[in-house]
TIRO-2110 file (N, C-alpha, C; in Angstrom, 1 decimal):
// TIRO-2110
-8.5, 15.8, 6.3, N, 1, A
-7.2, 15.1, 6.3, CA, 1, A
-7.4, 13.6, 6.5, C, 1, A
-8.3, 13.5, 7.3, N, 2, A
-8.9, 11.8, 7.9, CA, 2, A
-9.2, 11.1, 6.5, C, 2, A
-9.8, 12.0, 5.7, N, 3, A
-10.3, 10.9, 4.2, CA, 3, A
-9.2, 10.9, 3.0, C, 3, A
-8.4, 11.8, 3.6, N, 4, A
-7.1, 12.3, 2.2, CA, 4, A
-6.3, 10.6, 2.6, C, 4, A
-6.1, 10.0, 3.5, N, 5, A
-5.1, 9.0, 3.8, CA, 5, A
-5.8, 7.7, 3.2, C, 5, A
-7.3, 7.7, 3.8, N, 6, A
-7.7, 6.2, 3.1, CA, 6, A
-7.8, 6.1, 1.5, C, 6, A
-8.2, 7.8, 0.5, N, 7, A
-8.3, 8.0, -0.5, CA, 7, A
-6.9, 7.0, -1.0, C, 7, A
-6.0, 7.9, -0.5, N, 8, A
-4.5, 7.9, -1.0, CA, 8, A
-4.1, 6.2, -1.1, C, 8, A
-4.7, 5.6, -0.2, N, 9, A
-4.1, 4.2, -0.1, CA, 9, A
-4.8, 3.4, -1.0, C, 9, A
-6.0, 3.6, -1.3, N, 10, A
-7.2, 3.0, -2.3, CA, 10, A
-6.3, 3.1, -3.6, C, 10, A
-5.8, 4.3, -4.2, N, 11, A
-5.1, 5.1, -5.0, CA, 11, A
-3.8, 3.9, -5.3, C, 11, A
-3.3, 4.1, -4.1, N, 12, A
-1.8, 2.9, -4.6, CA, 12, A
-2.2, 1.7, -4.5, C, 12, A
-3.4, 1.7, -4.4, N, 13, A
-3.8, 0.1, -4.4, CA, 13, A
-4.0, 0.2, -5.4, C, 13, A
-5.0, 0.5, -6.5, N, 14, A
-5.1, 0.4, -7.4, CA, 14, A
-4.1, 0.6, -8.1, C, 14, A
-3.3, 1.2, -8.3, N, 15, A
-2.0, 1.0, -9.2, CA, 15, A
-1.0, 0.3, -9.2, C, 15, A
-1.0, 0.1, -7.7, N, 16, A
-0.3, -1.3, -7.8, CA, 16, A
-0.6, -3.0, -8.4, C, 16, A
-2.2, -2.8, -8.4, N, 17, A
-2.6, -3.9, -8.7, CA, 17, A
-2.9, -3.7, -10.4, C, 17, A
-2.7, -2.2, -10.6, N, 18, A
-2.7, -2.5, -12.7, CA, 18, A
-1.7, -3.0, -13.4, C, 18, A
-0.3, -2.3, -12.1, N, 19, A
1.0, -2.7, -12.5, CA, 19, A
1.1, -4.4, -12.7, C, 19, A
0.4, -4.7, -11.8, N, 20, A
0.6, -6.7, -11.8, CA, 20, A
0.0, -6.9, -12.9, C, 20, A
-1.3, -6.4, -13.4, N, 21, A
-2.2, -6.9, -14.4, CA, 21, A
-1.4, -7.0, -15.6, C, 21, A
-0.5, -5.6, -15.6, N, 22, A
0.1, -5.4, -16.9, CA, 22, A
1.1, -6.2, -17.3, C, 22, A
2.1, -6.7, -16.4, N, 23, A
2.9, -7.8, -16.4, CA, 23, A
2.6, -8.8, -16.8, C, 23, A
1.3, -9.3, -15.7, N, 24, A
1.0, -10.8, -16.7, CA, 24, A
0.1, -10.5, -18.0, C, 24, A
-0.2, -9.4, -18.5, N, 25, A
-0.4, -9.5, -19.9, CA, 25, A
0.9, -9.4, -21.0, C, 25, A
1.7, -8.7, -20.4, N, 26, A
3.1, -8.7, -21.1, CA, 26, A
3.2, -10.0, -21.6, C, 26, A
3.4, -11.1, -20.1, N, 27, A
3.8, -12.0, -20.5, CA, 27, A
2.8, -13.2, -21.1, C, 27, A
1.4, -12.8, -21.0, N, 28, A
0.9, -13.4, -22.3, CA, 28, A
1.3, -13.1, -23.4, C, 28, A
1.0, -11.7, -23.6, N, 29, A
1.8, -11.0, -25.0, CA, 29, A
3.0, -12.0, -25.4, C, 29, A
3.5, -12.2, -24.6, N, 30, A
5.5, -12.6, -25.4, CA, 30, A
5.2, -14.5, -25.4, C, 30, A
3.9, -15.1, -25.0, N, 31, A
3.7, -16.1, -25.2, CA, 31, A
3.4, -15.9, -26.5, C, 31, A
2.5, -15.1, -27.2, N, 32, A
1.8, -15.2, -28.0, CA, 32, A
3.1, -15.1, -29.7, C, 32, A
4.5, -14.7, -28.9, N, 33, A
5.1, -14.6, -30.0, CA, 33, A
5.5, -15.4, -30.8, C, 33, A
6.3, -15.2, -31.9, N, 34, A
7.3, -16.3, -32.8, CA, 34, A
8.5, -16.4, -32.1, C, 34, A
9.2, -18.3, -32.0, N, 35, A
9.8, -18.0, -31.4, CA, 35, A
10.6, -19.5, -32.5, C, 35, A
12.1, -19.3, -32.6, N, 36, A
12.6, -20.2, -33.5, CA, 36, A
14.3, -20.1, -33.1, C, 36, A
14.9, -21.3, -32.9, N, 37, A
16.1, -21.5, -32.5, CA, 37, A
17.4, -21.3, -33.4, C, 37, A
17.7, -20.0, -32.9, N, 38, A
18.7, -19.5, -34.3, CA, 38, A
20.1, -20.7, -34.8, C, 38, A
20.9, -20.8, -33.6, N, 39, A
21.5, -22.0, -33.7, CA, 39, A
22.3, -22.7, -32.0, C, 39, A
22.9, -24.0, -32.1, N, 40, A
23.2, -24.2, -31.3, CA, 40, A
24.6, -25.2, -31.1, C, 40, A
24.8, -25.3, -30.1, N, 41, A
26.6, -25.9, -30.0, CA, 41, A
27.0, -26.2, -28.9, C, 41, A
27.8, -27.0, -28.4, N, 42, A
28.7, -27.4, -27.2, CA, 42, A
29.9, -26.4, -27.2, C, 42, A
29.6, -25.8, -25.8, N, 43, A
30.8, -24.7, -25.8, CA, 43, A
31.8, -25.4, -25.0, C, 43, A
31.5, -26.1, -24.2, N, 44, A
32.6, -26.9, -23.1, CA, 44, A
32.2, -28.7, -23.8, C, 44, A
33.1, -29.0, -23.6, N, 45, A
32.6, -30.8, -23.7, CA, 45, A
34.0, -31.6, -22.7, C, 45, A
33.9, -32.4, -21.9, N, 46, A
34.8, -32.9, -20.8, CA, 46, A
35.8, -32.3, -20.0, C, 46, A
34.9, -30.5, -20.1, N, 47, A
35.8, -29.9, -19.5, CA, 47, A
37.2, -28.7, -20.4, C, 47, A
36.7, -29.3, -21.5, N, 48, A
37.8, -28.9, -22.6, CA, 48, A
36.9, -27.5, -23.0, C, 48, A
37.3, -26.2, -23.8, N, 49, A
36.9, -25.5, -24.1, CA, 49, A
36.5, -25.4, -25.8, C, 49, A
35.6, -25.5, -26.4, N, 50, A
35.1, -26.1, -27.5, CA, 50, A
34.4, -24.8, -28.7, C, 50, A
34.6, -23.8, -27.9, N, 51, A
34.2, -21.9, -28.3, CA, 51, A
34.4, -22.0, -29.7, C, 51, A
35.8, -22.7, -29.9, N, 52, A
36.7, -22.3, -31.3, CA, 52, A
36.3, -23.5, -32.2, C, 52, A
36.2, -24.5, -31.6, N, 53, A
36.0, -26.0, -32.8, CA, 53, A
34.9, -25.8, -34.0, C, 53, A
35.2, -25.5, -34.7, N, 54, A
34.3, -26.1, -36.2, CA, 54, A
34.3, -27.4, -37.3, C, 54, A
34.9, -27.9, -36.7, N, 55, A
35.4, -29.4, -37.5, CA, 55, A
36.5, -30.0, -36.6, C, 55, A
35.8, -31.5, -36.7, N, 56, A
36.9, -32.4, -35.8, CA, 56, A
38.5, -32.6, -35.9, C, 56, A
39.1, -32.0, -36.9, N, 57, A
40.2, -31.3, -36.8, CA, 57, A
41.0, -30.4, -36.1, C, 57, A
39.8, -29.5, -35.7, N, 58, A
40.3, -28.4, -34.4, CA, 58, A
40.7, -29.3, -33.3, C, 58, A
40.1, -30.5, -33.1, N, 59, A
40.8, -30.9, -31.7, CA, 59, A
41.9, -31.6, -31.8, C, 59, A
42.3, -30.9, -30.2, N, 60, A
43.9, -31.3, -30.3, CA, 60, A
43.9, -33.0, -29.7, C, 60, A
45.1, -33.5, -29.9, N, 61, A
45.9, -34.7, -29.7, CA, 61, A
45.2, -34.9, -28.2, C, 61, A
45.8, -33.5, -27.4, N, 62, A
45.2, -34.1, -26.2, CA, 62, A
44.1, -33.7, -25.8, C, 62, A
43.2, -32.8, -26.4, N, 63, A
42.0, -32.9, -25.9, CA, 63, A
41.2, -34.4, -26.4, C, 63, A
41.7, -34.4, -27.4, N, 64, A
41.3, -36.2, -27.7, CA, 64, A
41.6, -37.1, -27.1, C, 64, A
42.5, -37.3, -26.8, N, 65, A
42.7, -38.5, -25.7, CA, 65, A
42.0, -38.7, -24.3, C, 65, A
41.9, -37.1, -23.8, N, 66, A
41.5, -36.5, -22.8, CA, 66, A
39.3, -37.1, -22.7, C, 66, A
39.3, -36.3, -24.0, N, 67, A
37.9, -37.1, -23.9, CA, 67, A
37.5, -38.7, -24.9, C, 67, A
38.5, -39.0, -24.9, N, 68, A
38.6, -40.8, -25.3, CA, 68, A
38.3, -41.6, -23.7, C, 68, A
39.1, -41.1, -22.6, N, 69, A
39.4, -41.2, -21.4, CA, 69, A
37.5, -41.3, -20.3, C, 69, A
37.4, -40.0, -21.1, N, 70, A
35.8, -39.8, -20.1, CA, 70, A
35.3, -40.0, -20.9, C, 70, A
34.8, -40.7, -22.1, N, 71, A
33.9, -41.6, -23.0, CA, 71, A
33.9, -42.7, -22.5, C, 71, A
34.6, -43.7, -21.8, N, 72, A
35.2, -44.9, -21.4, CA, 72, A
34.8, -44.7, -20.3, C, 72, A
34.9, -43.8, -19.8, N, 73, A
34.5, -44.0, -18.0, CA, 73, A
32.8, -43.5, -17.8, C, 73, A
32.4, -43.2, -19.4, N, 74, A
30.8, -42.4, -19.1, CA, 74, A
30.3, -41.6, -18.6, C, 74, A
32.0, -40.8, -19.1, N, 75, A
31.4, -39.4, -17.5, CA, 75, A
31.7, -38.3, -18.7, C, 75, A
31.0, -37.9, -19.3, N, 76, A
31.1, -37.0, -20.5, CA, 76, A
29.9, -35.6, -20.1, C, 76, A
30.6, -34.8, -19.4, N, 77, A
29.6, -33.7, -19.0, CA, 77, A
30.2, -32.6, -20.1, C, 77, A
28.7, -32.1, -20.5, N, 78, A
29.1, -30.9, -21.7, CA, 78, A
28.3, -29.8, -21.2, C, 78, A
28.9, -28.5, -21.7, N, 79, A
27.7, -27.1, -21.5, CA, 79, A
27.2, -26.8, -22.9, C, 79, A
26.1, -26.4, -23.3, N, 80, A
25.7, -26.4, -24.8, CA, 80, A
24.8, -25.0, -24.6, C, 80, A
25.1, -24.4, -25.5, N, 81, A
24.7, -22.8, -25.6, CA, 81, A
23.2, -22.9, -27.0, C, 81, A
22.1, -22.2, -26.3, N, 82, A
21.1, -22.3, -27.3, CA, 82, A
20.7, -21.3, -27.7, C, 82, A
20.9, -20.3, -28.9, N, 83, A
20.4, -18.8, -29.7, CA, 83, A
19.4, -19.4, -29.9, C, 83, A
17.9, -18.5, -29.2, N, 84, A
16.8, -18.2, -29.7, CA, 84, A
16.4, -17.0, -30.3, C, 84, A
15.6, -16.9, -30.5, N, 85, A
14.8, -15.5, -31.4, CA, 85, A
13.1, -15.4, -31.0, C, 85, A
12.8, -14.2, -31.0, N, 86, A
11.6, -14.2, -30.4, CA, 86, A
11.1, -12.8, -31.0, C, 86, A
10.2, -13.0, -32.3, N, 87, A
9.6, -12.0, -32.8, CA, 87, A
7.9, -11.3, -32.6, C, 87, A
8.1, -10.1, -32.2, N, 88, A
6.7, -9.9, -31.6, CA, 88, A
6.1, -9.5, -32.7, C, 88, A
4.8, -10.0, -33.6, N, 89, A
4.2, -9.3, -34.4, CA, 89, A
2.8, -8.8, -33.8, C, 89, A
2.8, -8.9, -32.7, N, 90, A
1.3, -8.4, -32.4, CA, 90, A
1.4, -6.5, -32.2, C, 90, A
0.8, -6.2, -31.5, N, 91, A
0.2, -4.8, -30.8, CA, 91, A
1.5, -4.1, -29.5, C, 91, A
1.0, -5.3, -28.8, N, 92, A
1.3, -4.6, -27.6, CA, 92, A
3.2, -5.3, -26.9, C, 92, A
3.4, -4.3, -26.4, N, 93, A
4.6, -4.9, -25.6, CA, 93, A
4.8, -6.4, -25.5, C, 93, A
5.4, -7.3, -25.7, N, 94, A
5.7, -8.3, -24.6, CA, 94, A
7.2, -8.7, -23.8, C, 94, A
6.9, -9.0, -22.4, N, 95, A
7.7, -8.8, -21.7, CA, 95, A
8.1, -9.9, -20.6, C, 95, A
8.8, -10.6, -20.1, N, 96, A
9.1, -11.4, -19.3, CA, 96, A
10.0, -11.0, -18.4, C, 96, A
10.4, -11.6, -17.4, N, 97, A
11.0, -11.3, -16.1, CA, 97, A
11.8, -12.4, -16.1, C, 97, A
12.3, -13.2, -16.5, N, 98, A
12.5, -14.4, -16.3, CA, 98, A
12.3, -15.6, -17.2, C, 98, A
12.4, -16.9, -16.9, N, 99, A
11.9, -18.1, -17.7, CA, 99, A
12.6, -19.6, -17.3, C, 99, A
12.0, -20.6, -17.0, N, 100, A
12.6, -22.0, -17.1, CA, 100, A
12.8, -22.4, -18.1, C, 100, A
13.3, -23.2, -18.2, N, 101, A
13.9, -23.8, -19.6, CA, 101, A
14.6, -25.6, -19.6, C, 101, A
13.8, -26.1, -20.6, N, 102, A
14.3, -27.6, -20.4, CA, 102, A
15.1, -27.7, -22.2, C, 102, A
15.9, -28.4, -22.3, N, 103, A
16.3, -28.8, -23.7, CA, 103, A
16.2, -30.2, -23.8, C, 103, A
16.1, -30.6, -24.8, N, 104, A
14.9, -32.1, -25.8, CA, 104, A
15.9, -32.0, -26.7, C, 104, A
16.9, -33.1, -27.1, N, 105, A
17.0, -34.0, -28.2, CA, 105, A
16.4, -35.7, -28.5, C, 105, A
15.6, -35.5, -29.7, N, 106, A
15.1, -36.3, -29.9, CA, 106, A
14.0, -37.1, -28.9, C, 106, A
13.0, -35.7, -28.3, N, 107, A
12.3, -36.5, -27.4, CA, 107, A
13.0, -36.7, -25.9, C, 107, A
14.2, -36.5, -25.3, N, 108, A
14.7, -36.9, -24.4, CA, 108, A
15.4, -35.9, -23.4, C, 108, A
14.9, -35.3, -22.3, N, 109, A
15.6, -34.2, -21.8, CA, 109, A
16.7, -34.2, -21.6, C, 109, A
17.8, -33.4, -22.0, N, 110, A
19.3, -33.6, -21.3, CA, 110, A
19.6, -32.6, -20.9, C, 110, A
18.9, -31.3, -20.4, N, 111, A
18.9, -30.5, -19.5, CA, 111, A
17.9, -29.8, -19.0, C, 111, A
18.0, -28.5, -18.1, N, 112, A
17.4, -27.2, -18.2, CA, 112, A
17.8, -26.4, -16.6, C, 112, A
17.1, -25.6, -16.4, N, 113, A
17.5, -24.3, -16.2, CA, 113, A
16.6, -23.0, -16.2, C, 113, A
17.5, -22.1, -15.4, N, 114, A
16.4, -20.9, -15.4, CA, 114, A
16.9, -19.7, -15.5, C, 114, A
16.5, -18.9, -16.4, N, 115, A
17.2, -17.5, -16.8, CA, 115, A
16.4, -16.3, -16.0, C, 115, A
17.3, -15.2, -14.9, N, 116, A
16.3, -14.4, -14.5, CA, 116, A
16.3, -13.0, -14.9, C, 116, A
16.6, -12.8, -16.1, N, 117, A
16.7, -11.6, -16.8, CA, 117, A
15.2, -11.2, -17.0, C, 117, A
15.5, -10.0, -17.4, N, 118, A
14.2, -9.3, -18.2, CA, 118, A
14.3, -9.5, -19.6, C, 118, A
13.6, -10.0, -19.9, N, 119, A
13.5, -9.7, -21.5, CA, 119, A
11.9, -8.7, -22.2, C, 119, A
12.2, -7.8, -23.0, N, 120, A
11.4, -7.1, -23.7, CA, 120, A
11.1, -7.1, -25.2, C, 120, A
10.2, -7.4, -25.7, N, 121, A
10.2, -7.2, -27.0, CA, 121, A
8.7, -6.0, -27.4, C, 121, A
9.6, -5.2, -28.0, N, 122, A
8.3, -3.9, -28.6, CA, 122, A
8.0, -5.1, -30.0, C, 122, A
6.5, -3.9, -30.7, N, 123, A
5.7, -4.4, -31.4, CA, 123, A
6.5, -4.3, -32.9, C, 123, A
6.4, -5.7, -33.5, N, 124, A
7.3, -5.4, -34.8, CA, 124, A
9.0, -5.8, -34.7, C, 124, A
9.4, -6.1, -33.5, N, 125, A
10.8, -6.2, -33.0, CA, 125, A
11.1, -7.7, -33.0, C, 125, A
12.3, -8.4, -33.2, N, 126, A
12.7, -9.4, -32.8, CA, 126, A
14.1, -9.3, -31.7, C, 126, A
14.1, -9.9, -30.7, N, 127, A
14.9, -10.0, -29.8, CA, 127, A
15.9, -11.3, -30.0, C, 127, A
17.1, -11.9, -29.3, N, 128, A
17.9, -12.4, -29.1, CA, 128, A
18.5, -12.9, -28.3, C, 128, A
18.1, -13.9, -27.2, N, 129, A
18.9, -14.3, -26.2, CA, 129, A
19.3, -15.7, -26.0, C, 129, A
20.3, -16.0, -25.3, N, 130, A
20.6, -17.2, -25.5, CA, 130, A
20.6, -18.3, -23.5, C, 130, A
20.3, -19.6, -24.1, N, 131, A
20.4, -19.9, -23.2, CA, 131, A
21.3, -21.2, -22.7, C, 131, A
21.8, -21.9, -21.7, N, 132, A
23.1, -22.1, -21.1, CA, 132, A
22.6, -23.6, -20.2, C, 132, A
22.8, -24.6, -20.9, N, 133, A
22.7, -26.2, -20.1, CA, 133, A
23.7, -26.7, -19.9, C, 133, A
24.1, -27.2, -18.5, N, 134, A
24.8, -28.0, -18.4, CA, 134, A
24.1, -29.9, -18.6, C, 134, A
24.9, -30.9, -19.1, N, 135, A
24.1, -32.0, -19.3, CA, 135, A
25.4, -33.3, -19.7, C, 135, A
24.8, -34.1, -19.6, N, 136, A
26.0, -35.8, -19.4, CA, 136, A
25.7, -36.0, -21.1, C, 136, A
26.3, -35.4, -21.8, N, 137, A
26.6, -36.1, -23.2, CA, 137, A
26.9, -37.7, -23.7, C, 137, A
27.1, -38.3, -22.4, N, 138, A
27.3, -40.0, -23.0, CA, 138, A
25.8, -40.4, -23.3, C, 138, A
24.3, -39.7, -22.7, N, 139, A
23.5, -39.9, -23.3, CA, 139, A
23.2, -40.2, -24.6, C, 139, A
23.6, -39.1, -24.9, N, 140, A
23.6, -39.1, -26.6, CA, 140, A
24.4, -39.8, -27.1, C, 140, A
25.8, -39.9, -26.6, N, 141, A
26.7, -41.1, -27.1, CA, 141, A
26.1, -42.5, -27.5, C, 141, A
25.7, -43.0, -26.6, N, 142, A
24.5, -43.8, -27.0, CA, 142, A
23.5, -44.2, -27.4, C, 142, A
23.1, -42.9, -28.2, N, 143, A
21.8, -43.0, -28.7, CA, 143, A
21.6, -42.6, -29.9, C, 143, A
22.8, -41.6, -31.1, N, 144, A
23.2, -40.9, -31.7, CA, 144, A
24.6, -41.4, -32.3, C, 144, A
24.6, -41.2, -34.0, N, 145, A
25.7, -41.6, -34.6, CA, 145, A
26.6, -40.2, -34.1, C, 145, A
27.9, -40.8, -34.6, N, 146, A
29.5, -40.3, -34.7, CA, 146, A
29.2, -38.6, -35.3, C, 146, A
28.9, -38.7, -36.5, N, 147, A
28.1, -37.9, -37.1, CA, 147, A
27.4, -36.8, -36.9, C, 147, A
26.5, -36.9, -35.7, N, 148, A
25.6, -36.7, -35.2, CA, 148, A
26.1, -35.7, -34.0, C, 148, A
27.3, -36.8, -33.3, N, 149, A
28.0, -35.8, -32.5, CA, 149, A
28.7, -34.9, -32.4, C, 149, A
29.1, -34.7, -33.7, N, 150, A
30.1, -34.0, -34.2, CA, 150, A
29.6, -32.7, -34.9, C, 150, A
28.4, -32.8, -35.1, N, 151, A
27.7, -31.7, -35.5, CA, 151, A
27.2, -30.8, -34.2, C, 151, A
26.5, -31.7, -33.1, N, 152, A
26.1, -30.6, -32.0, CA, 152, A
27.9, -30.4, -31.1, C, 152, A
28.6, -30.9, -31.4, N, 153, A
29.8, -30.2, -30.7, CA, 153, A
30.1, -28.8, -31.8, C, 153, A
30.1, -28.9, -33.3, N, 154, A
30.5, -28.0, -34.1, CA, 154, A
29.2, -26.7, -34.1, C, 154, A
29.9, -25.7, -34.8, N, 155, A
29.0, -24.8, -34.7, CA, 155, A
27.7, -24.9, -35.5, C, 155, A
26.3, -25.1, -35.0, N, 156, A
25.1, -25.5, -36.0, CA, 156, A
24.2, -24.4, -36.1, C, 156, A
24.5, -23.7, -37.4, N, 157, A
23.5, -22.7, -37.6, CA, 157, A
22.9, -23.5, -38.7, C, 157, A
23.1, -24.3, -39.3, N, 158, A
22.5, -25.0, -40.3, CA, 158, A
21.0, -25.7, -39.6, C, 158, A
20.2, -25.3, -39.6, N, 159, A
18.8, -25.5, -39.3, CA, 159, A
18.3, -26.9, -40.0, C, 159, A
18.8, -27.2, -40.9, N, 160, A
18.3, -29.1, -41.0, CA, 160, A
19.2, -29.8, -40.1, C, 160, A
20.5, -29.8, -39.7, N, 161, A
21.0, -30.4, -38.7, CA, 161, A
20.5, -30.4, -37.4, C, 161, A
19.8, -29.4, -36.7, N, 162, A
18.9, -29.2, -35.7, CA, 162, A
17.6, -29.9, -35.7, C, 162, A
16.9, -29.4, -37.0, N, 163, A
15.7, -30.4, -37.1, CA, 163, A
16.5, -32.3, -37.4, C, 163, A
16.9, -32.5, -37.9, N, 164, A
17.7, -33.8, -37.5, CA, 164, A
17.9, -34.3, -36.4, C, 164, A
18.4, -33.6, -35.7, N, 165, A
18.8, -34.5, -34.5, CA, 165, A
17.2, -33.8, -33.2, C, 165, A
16.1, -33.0, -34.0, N, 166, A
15.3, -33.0, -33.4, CA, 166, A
15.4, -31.7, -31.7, C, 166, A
16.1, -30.6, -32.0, N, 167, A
16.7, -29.8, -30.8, CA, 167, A
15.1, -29.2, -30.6, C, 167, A
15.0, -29.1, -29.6, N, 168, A
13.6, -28.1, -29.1, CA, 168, A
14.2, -27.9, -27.5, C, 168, A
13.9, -26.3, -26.9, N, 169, A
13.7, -25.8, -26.6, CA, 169, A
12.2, -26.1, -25.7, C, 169, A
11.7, -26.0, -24.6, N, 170, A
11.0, -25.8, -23.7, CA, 170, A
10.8, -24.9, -23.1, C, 170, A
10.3, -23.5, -22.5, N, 171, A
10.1, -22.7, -22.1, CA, 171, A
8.8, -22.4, -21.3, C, 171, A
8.9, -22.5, -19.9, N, 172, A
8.0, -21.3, -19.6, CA, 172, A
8.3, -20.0, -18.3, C, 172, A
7.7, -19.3, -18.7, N, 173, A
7.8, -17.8, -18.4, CA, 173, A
7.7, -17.3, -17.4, C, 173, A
8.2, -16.6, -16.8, N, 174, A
8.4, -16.1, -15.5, CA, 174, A
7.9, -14.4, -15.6, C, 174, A
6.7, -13.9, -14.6, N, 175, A
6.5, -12.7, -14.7, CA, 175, A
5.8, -12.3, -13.3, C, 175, A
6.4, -10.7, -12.7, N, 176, A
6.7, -10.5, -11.6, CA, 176, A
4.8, -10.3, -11.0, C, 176, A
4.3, -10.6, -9.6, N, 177, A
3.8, -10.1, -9.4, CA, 177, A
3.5, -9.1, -7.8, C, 177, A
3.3, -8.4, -7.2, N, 178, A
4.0, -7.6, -6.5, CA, 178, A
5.7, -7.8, -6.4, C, 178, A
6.1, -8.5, -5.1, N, 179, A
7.5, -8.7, -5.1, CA, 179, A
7.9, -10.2, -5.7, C, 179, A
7.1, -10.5, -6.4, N, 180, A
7.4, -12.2, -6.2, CA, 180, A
7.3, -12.7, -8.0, C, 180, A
8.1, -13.4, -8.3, N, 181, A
8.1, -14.5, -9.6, CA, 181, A
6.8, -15.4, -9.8, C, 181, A
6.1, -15.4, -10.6, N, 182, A
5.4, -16.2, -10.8, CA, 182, A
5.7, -16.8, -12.3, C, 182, A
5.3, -18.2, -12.1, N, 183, A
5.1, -18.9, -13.6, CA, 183, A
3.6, -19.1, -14.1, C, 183, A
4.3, -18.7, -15.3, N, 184, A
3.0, -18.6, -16.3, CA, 184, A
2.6, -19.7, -16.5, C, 184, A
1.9, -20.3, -17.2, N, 185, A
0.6, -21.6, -16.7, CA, 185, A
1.0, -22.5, -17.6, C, 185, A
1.7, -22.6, -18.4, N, 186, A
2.2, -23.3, -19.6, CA, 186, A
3.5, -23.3, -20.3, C, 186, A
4.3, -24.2, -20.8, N, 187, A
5.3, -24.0, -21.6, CA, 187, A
5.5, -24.0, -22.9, C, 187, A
6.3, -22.9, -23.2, N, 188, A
6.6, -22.9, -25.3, CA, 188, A
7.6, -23.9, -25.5, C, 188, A
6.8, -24.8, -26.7, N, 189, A
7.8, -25.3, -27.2, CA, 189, A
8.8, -25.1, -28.5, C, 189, A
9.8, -24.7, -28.5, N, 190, A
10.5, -23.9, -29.4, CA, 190, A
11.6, -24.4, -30.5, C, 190, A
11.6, -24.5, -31.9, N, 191, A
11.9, -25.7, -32.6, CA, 191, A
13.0, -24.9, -33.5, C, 191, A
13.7, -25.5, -34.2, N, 192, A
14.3, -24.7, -35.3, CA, 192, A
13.6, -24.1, -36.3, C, 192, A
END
C-alpha cells in the first residue's frame, strides 16, 4: 500500500503534465493556421446604434446632427465588430483558450482587447468568430477621407475596401497551463 500512493501520484503527474503539453501544441497547431478577415463594420458610432446602416441614407436627421455635435467636440467613440475565419489544414487539432487582440488601420492602433473563449478547430475545418473594439473614431476622422468613413461605418464584406483602408487584425493566443492562461510567444497578423 506504502508504494501504491507514490506510484499513483507519479501517474497524475504525468498526465497532468501531457495534458499541458497538449494544449500548447494545440495552440501551436491553431498558430499554424489560415486566418483571413471575413468582414467588418461599426456597430455603435457616438453612441447611436449603427447594426442596420448600409448607406449614408439610413441615418436619421437626428442621429446626424447628433454625431455632427461629437465630431466638433472630437469625442467620436465607436464599437467595430471584426469576422475572422480560421482554417485548419494541417493534421492535428488546433485549439486556443483565449486570445489578445489589437486592430490596425493603416498602420495605426485604434484598439484591442481580449477574448476568453475556447475556440477549436478539427483538421480540414474552418471556424468563425468575431471580435469586439471599442475605439475614438475622430482618429480616423483625421486621417481618412469622407469616403473612407462611410465605408467602415457601412457594412464591409467587400474585401478591397478592407485592403484599402489597410484593416489587420493582431492576435496572440492564449492557452491554458495547469490552472493558469498563458500567452503564446508571438502574434498573428491577420489581413483580409
Amino acid at each position: 500500500m506504502k508504494r501504491l500512493i507514490p506510484y499513483s501520484f507519479i501517474i497524475v503527474l504525468f498526465l497532468f503534465s501531457c495534458k499541458i503539453f497538449s494544449q500548447f501544441n494545440d495552440a501551436k497547431e491553431f498558430v499554424s493556421c489560415y486566418f483571413t478577415i471575413n468582414n467588418s463594420r461599426v456597430i455603435e458610432l457616438g453612441g447611436y446604434d449603427f447594426t442596420e446602416v448600409e448607406n449614408i441614407s439610413d441615418i436619421g436627421l437626428t442621429e446626424m446632427f447628433g454625431l455632427g455635435q461629437k465630431m466638433i467636440a472630437g469625442e467620436m467613440d465607436a464599437i467595430a465588430s471584426v469576422s475572422i475565419s480560421v482554417t485548419n489544414k494541417g493534421k492535428h487539432t488546433a485549439a486556443i483558450n483565449g486570445l489578445y487582440w489589437q486592430l490596425f488601420i493603416k498602420d495605426e492602433q485604434y484598439g484591442n482587447g481580449e477574448m476568453l473563449n475556447h475556440i477549436e478547430v478539427l483538421p480540414g475545418e474552418t471556424v468563425n468568430f468575431t471580435v469586439n473594439t471599442n475605439f475614438d473614431i475622430s482618429k480616423l476622422l483625421k486621417s481618412e477621407d469622407l469616403d473612407g468613413i462611410f465605408d467602415l461605418i457601412s457594412d464591409m464584406e467587400n474585401q478591397e475596401k478592407l485592403k484599402r483602408l489597410d484593416v489587420k487584425i493582431k492576435v496572440k493566443p492564449l492557452y491554458k497551463s495547469g490552472g493558469t492562461l498563458k500567452e503564446y510567444p508571438s502574434f498573428i497578423t491577420i489581413k483580409p
